[in-house]
LOMIGU-897189 format. One record per residue (C-alpha): x, y, z negated; residue number from 1; residue in three letters. Coordinates in Angstrom, 2 decimals, padded with zeros to 5 digits, m for minus. Each point is the difference from the previous one (the first is absolute). Example, Ala and Ser with C-alpha at 12.3 -4.5 7.8 and 13.67 -1.06 7.14 Angstrom:
BEGIN
{x=012.30 y=m004.50 z=m007.80 pos=1 code=ALA};
{x=001.37 y=003.44 z=000.66 pos=2 code=SER};
***
This chain:
BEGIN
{x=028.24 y=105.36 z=m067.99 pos=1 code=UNK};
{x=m001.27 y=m003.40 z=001.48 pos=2 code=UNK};
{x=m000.91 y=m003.09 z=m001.43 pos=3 code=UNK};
{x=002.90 y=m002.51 z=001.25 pos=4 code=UNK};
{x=m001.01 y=m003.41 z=001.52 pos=5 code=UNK};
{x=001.64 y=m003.24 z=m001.97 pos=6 code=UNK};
{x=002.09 y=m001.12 z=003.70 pos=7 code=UNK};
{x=002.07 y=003.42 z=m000.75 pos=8 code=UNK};
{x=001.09 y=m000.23 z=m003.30 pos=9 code=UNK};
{x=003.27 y=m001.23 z=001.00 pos=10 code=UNK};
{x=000.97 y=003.90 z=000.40 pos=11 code=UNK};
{x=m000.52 y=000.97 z=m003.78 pos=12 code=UNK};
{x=002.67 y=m002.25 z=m001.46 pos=13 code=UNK};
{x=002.43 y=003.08 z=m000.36 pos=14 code=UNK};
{x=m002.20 y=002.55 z=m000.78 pos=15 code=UNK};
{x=m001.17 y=m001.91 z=m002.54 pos=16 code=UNK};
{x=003.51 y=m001.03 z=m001.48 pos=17 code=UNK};
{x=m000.23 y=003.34 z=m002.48 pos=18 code=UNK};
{x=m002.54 y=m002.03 z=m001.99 pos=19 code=UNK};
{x=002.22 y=m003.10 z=m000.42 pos=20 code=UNK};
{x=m001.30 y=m000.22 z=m003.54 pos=21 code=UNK};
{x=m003.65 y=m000.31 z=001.27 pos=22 code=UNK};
{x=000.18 y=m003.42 z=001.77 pos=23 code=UNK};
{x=m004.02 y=000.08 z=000.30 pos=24 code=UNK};
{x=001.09 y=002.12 z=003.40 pos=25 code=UNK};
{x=002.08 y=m002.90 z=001.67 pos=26 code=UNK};
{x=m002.20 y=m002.25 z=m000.85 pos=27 code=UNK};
{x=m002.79 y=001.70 z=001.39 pos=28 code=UNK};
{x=002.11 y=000.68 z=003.43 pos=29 code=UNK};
{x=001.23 y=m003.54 z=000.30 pos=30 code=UNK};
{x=m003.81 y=m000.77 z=m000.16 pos=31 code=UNK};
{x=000.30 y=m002.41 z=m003.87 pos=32 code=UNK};
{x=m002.29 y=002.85 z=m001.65 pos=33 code=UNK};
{x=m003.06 y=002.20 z=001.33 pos=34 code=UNK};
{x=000.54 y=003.31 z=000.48 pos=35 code=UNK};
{x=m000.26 y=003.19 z=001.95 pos=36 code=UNK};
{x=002.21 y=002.49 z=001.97 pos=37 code=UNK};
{x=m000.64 y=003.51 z=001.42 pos=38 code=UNK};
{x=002.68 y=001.54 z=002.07 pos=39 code=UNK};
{x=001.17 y=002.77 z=002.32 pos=40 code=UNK};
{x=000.79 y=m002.08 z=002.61 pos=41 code=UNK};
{x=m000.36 y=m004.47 z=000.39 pos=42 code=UNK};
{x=003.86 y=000.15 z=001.96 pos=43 code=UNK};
{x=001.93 y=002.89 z=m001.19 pos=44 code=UNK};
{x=m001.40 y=000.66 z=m003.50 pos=45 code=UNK};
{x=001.00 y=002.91 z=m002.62 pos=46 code=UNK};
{x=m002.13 y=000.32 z=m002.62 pos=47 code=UNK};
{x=m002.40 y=m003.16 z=m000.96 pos=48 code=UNK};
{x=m002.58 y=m001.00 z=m002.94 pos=49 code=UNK};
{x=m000.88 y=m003.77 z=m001.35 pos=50 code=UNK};
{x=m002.41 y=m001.02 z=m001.75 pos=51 code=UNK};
{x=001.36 y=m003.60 z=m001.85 pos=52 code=UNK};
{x=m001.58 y=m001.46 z=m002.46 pos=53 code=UNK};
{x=001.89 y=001.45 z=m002.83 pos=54 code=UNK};
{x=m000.22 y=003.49 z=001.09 pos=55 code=UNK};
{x=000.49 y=002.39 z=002.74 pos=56 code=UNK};
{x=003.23 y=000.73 z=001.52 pos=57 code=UNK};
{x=001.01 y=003.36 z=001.72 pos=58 code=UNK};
{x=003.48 y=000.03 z=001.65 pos=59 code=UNK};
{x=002.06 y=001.70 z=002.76 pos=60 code=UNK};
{x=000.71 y=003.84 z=001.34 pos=61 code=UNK};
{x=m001.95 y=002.22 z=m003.02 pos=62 code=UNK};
{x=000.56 y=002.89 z=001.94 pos=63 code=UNK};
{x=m002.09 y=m001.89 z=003.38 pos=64 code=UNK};
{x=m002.65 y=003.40 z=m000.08 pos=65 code=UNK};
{x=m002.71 y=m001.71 z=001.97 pos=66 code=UNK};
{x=000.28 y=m003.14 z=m001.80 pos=67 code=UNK};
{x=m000.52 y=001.35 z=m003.07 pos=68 code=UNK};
{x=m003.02 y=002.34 z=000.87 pos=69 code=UNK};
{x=m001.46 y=m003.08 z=001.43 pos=70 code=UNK};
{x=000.91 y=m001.47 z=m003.52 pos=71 code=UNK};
{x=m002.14 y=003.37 z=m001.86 pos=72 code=UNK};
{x=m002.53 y=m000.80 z=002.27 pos=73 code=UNK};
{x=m000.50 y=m003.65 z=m000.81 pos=74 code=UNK};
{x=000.48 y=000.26 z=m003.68 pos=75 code=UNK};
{x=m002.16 y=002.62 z=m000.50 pos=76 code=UNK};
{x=m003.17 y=m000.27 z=002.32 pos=77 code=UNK};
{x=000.33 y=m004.16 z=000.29 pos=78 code=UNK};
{x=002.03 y=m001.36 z=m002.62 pos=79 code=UNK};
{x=m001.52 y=001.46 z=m002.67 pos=80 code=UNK};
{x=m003.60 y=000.47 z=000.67 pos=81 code=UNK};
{x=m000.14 y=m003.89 z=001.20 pos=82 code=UNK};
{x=001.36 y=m001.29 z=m003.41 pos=83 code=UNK};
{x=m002.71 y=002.34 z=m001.77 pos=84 code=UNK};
{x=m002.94 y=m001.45 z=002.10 pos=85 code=UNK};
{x=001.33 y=m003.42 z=m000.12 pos=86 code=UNK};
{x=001.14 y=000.28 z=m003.92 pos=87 code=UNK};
{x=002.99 y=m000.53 z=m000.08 pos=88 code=UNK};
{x=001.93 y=000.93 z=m003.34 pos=89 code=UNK};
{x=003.88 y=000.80 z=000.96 pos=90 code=UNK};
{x=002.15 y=m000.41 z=002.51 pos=91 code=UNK};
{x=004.00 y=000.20 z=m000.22 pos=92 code=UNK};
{x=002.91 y=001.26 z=002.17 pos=93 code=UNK};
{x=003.57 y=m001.35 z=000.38 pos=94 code=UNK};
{x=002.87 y=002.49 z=001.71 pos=95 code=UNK};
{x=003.47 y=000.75 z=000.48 pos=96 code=UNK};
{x=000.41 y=003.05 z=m002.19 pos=97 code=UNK};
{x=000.96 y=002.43 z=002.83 pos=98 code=UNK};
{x=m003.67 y=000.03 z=000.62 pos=99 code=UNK};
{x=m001.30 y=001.10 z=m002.95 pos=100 code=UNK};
{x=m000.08 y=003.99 z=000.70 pos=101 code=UNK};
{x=m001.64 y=m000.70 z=002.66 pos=102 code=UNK};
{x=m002.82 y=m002.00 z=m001.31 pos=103 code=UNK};
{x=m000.47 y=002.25 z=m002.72 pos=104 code=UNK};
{x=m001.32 y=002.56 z=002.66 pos=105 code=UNK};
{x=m001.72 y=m002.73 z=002.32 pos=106 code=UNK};
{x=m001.98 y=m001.67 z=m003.28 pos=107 code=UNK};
{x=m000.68 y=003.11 z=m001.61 pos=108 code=UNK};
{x=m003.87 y=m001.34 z=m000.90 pos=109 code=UNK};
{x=000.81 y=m002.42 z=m001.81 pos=110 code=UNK};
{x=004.23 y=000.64 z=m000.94 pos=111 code=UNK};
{x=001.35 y=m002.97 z=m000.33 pos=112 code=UNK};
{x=000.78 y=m000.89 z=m003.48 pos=113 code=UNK};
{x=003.20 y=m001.69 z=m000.67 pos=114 code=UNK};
{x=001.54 y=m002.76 z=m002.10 pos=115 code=UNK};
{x=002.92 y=m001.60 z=m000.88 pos=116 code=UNK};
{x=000.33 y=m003.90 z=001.49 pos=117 code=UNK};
{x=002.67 y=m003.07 z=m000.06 pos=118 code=UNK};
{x=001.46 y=m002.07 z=003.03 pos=119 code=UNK};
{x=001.19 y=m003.31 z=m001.33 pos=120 code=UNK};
{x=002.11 y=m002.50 z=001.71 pos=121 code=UNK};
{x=000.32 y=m003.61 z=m000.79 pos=122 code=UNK};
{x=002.39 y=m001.93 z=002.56 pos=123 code=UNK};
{x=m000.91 y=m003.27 z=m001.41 pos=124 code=UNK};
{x=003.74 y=m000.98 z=m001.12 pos=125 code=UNK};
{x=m000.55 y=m002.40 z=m002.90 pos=126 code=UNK};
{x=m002.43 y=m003.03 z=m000.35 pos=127 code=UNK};
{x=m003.27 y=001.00 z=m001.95 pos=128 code=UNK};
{x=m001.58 y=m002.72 z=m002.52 pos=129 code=UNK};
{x=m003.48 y=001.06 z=m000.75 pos=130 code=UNK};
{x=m001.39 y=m001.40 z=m003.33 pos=131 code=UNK};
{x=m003.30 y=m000.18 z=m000.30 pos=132 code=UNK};
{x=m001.35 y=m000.24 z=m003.50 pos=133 code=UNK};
{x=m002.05 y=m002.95 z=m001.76 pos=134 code=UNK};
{x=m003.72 y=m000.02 z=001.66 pos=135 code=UNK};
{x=000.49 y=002.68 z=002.89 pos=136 code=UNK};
{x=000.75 y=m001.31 z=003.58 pos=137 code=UNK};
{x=001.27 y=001.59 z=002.84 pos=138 code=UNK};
{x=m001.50 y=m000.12 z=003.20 pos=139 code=UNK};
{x=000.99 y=001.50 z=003.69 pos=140 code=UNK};
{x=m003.00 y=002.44 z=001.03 pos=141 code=UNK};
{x=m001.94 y=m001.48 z=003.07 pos=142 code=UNK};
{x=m003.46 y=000.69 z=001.51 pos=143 code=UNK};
{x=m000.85 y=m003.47 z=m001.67 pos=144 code=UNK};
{x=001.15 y=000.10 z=m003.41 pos=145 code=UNK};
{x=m002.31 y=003.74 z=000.35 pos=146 code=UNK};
{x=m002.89 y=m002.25 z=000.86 pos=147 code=UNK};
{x=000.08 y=m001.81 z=m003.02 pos=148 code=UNK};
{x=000.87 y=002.49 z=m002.44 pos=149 code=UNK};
{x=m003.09 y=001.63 z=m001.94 pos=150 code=UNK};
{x=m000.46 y=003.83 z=000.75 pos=151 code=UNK};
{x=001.30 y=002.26 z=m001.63 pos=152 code=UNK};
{x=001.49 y=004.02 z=m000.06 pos=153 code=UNK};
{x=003.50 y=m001.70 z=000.58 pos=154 code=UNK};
{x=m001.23 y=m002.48 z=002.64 pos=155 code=UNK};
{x=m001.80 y=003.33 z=001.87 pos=156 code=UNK};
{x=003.27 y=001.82 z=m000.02 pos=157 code=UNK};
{x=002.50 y=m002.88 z=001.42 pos=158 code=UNK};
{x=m002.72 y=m000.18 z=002.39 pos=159 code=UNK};
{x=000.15 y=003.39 z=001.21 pos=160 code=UNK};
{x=003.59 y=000.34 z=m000.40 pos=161 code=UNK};
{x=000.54 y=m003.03 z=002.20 pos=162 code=UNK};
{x=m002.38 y=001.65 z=003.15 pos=163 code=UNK};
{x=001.29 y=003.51 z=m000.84 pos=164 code=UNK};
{x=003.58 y=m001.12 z=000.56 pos=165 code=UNK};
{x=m000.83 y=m003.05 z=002.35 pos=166 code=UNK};
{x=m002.97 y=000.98 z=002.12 pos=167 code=UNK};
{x=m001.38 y=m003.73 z=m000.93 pos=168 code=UNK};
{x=000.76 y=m003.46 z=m001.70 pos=169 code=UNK};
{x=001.95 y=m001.46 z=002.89 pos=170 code=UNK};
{x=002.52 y=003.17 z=000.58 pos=171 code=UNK};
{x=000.79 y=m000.34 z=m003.71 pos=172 code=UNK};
{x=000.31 y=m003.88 z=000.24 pos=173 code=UNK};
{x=001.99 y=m000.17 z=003.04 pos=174 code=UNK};
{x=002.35 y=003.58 z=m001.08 pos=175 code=UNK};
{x=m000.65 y=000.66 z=m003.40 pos=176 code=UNK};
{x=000.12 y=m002.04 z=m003.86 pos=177 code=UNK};
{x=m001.34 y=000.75 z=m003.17 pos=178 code=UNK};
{x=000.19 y=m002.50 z=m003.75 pos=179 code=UNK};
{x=m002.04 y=000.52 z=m002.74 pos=180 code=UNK};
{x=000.06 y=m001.35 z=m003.56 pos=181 code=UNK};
{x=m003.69 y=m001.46 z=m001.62 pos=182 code=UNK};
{x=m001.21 y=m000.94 z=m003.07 pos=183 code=UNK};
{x=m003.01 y=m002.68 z=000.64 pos=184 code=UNK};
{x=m000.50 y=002.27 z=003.43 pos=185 code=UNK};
{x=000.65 y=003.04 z=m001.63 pos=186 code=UNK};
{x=001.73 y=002.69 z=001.84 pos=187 code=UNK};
{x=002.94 y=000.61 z=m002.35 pos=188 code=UNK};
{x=002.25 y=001.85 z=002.41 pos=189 code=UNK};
{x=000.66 y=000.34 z=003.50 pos=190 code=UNK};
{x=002.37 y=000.77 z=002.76 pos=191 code=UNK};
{x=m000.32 y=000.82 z=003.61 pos=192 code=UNK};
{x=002.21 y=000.95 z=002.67 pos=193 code=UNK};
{x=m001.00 y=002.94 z=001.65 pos=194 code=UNK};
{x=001.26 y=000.30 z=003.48 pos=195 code=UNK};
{x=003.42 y=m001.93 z=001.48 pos=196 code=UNK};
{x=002.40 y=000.99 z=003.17 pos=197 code=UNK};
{x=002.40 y=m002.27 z=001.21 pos=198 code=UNK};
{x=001.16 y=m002.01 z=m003.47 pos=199 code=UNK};
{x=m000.98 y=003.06 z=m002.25 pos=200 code=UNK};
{x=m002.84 y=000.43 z=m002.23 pos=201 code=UNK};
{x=m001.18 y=002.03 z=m002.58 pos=202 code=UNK};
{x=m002.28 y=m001.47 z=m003.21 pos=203 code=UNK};
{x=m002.42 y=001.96 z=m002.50 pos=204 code=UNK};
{x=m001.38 y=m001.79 z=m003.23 pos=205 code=UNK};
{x=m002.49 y=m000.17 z=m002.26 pos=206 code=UNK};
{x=m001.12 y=m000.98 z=m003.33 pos=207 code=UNK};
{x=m003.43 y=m000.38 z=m001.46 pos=208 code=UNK};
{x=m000.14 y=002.10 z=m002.98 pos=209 code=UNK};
{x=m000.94 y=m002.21 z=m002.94 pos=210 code=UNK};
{x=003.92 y=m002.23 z=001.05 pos=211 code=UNK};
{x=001.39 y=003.77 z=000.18 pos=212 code=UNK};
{x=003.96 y=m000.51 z=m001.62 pos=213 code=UNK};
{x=m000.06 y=m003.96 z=m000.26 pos=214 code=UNK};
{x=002.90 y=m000.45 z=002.39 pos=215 code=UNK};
{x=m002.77 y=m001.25 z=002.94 pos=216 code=UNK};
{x=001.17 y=002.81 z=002.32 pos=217 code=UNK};
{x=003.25 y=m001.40 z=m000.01 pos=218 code=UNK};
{x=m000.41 y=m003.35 z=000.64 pos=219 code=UNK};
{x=m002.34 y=001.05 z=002.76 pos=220 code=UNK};
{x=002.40 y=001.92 z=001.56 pos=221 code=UNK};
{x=002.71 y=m002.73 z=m000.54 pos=222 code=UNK};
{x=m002.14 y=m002.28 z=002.12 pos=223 code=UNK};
{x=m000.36 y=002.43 z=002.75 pos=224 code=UNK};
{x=003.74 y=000.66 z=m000.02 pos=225 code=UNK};
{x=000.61 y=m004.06 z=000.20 pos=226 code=UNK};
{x=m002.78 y=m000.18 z=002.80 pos=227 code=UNK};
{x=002.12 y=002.66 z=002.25 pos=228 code=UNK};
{x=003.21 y=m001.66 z=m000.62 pos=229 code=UNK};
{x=m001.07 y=m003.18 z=001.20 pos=230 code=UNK};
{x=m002.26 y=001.67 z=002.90 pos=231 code=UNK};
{x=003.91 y=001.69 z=001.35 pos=232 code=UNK};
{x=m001.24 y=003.23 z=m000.77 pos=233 code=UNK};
{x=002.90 y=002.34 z=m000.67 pos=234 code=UNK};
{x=m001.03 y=002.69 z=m002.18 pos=235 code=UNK};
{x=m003.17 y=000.99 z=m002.04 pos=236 code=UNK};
{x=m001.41 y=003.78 z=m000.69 pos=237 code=UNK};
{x=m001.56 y=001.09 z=m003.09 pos=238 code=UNK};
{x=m001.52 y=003.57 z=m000.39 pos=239 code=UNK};
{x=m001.48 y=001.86 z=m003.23 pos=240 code=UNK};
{x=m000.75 y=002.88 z=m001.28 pos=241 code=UNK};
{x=003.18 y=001.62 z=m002.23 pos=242 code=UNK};
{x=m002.73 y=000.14 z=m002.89 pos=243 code=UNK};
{x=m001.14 y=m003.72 z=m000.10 pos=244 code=UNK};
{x=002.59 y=m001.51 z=m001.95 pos=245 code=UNK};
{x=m001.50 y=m003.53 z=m000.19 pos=246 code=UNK};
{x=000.94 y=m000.15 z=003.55 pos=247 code=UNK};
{x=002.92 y=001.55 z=000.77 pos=248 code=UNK};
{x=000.87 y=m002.21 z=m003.35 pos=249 code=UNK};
{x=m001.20 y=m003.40 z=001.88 pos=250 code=UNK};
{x=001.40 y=001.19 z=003.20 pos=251 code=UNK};
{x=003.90 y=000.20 z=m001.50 pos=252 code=UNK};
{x=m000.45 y=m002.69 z=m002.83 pos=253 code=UNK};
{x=m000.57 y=m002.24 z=002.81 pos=254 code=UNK};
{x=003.19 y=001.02 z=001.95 pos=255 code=UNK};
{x=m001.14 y=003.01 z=002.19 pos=256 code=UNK};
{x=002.54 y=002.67 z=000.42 pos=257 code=UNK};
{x=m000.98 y=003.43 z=000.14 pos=258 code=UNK};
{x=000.06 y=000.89 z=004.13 pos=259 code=UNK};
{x=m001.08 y=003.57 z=m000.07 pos=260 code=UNK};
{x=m002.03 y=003.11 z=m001.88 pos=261 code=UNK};
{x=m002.72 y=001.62 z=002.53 pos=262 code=UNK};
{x=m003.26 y=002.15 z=m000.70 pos=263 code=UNK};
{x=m003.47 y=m001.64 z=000.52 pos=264 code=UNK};
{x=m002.31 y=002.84 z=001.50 pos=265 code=UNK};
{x=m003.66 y=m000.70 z=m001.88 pos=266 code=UNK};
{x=m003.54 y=001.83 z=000.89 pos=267 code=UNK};
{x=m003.54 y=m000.33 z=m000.50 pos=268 code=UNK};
{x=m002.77 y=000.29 z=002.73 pos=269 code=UNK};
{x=m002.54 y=001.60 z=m002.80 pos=270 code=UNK};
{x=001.54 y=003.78 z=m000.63 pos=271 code=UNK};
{x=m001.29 y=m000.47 z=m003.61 pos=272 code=UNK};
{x=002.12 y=m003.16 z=m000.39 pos=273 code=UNK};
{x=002.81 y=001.76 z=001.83 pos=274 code=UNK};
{x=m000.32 y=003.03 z=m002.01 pos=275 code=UNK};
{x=000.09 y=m001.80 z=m003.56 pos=276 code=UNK};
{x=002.94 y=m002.11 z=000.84 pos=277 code=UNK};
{x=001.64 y=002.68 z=001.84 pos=278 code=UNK};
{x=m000.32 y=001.80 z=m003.52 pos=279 code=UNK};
{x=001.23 y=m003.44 z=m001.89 pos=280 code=UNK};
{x=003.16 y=m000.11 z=002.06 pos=281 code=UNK};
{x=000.42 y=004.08 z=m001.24 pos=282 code=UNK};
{x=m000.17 y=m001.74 z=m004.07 pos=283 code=UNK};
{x=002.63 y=m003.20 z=001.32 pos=284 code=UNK};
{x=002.36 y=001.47 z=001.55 pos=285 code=UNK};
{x=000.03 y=003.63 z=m000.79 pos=286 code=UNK};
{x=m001.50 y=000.43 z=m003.58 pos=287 code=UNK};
{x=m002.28 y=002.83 z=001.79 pos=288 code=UNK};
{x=m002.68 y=m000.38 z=m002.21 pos=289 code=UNK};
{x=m001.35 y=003.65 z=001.34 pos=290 code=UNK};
{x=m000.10 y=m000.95 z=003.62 pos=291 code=UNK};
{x=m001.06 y=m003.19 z=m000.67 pos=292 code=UNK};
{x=m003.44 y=001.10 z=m002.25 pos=293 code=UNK};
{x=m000.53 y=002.40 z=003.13 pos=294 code=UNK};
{x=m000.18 y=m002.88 z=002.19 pos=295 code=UNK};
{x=m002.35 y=m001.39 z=m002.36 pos=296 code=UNK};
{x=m002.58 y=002.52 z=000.12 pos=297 code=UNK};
{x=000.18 y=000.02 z=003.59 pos=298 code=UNK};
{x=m001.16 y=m003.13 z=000.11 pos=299 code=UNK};
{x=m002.43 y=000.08 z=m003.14 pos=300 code=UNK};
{x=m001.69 y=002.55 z=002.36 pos=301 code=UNK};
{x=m000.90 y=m001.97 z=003.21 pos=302 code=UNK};
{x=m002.35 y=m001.85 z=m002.22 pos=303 code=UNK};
{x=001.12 y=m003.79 z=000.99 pos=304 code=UNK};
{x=002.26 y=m000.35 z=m002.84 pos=305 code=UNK};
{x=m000.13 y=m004.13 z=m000.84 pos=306 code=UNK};
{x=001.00 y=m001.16 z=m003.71 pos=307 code=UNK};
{x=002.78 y=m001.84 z=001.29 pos=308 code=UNK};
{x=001.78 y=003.11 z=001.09 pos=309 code=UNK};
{x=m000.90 y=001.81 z=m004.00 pos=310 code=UNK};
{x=001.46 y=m003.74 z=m001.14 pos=311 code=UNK};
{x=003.17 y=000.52 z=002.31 pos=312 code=UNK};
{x=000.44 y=003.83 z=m001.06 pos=313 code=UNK};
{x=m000.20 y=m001.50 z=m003.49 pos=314 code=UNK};
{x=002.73 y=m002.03 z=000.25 pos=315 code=UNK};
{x=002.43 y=002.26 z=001.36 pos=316 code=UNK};
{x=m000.49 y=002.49 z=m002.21 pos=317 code=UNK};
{x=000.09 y=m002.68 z=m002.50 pos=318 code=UNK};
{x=003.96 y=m001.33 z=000.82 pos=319 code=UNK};
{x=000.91 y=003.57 z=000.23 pos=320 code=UNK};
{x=m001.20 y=000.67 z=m003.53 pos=321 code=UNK};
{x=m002.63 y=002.39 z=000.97 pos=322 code=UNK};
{x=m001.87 y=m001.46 z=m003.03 pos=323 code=UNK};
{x=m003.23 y=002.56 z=m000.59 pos=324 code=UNK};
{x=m000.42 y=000.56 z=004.06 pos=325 code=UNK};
{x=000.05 y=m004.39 z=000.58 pos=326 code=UNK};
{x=m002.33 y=m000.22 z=m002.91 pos=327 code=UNK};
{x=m002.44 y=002.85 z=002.35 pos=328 code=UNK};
{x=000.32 y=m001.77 z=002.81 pos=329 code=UNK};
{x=m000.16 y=m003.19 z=m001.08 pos=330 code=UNK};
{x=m003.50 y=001.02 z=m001.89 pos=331 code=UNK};
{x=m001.10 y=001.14 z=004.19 pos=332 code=UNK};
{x=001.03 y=m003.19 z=001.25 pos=333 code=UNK};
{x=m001.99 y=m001.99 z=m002.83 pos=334 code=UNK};
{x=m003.56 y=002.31 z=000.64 pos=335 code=UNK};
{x=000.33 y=m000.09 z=003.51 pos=336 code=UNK};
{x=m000.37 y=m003.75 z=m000.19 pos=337 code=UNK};
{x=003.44 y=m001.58 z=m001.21 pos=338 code=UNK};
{x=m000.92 y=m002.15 z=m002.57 pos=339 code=UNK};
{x=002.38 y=m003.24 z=000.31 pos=340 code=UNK};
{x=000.56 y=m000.08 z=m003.39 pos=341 code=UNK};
{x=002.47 y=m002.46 z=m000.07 pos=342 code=UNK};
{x=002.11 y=001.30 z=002.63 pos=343 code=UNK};
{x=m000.28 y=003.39 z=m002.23 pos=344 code=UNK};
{x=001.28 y=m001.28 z=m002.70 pos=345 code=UNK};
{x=003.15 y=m002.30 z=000.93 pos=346 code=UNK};
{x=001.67 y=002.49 z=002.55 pos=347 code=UNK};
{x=003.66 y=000.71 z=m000.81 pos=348 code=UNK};
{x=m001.13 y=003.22 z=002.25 pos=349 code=UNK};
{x=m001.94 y=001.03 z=m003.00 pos=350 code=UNK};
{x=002.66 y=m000.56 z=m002.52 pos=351 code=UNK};
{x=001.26 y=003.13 z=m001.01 pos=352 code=UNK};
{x=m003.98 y=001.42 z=m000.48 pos=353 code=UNK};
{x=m001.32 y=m002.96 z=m002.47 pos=354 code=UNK};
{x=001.45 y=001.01 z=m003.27 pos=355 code=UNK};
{x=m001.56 y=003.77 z=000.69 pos=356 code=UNK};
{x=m003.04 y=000.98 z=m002.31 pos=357 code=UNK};
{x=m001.97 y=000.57 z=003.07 pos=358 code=UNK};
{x=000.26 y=m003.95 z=000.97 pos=359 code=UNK};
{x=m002.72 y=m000.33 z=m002.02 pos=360 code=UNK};
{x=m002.34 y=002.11 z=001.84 pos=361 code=UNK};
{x=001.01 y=m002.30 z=002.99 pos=362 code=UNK};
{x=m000.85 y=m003.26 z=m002.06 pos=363 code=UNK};
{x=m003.75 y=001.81 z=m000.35 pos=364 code=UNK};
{x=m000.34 y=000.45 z=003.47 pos=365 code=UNK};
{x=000.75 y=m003.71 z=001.12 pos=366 code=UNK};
{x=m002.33 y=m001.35 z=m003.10 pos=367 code=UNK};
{x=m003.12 y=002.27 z=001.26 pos=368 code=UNK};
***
């Protein structure tokens, strides 16, 4: 397996046709996006990987034997022990299904843990009217109008979106777009394109949390839809997870048409992290409350347990009405350090476990 250089490229087009739905992978061959790509061979590939920016892509010949020891090799003994020392959190596959056996046996320290995720397409058919309310302006994103907005979390993420999916400021100008909505240069919401080939592009969004369900997400993604239109793009992508609603929600309220259903393939660098939403997914999708408190204790016993991961526990057990163990859990997460009281008290994640006697015994812990 060989890193490929950028002037040979032009040979993955078909291989990497059985991830249509990812466009992140022709933009990164067609050179609009950064990226990565390991092969068998620069002229006559097989098998390949890709790191784009909005995940990593595996395609081609599952059953290529050397390929895919090369591929154990990487994962476990580079991979992996590179995103511990650096500290990195997750990382995320994308793959034709065929290949999913085998990964299951080439990822086997840390197995890949699986989700649900939407394709949408948009094909820009009608004219779209953006109406911005009373004392919010829109603008177009640009490396000036960053300059002179005041810092801020939201400001810090468009920032790192923008090189993550750009490289720098004058890809994104030159290839890429982006509109946000402000209140007296408050980030209200924002959209950015994330990577283009030929007259596609795909778009992710994002609202700050106090204009959460105000309609801004919309209009933001109205403008974005009138800004490709006009630019002669010919179709827009939208992706989500099958359990965030609000976007899947925004994405067909604002014309998208469902393109396809495909699994997201999720894992943490940490084990601990890996092992406690390994044991999450067990409570989502499988109601394996058994297996899933195993998984638990695994990772209770390597000693590096954070209170976020008690607080995320919490909450799963939480929606799936495992009342008395959230309560436990959520009691861990609060004495290891979790004390955001507000957050505590106004997650819908927590619903079904404030009304329980034992609520109160929660409300004592956040008032000590």
């Amino acid at each position: 397996m060989e890193k490929i250089k950028k002037d040979k490229f032009n040979n993955f087009y078909d291989l990497f046709a059985e991830t249509y739905w990812e466009l992140s992978g022709y933009g990164v061959l067609s050179g609009n996006n950064p990226g990565i790509l390991m092969s068998d061979s620069e002229s006559n590939p097989t098998s390949a990987l890709m790191f784009t920016p909005e995940g990593i892509l595996i395609v081609g010949n599952h059953e290529n034997d050397e390929f895919n020891r090369r591929l154990k090799d990487w994962f476990e003994n580079n991979f992996i022990p590179k995103g511990i020392e650096e500290g990195k959190y997750e990382f995320e596959f994308y793959f034709n299904p065929k290949w999913e056996k085998t990964l299951k046996e080439i990822f086997k320290i840390r197995n890949l843990i699986s989700y649900k995720r939407f394709h949408y397409l948009n094909n820009l058919e009608i004219d779209f009217q953006p109406n911005i309310p009373k004392g919010f302006e829109a603008k177009l994103i640009t490396k000036k109008l960053i300059n002179k907005l005041p810092e801020s979390k939201h400001l810090k993420h468009i920032e790192k979106w923008i090189i993550n999916n750009w490289e720098d400021y004058l890809s994104f100008e030159e290839k890429g777009f982006a509109y946000c909505i402000l209140e007296d240069n408050d980030i209200v919401s924002y959209s950015i394109s994330d990577c283009k080939y030929e007259d596609k592009c795909e778009i992710g969004i994002h609202t700050n949390t106090k204009y959460k369900k105000q309609g801004f997400a919309y209009q933001t993604v109205l403008l974005m839809l009138k800004y490709a239109k006009e630019n002669k793009y010919s179709q827009v992508g939208w992706h989500c997870a099958q359990d965030n609603m609000g976007s899947f929600k925004t994405a067909e309220k604002t014309g998208f048409k469902l393109d396809r259903e495909y699994n997201g393939y999720w894992g943490s660098f940490d084990e601990t992290n890996h092992l406690v939403y390994m044991g999450i997914e067990k409570i989502k999708i499988d109601n394996d409350i058994e297996n899933a408190e195993n998984l638990f204790r695994k990772a209770e016993r390597r000693k590096n347990m954070k209170d976020y991961l008690y607080y995320d526990i919490a909450c799963a057990l939480s929606n799936s009405k495992y009342c008395e163990k959230s309560i436990e859990y959520l009691k861990k997460a609060i004495k290891a350090g979790f004390k955001n009281k507000g957050h505590i008290l106004d997650d819908p994640d927590l619903n079904n476990i404030r009304e329980k006697n034992k609520w109160k015994e929660i409300e004592q812990l956040l008032n000590c």
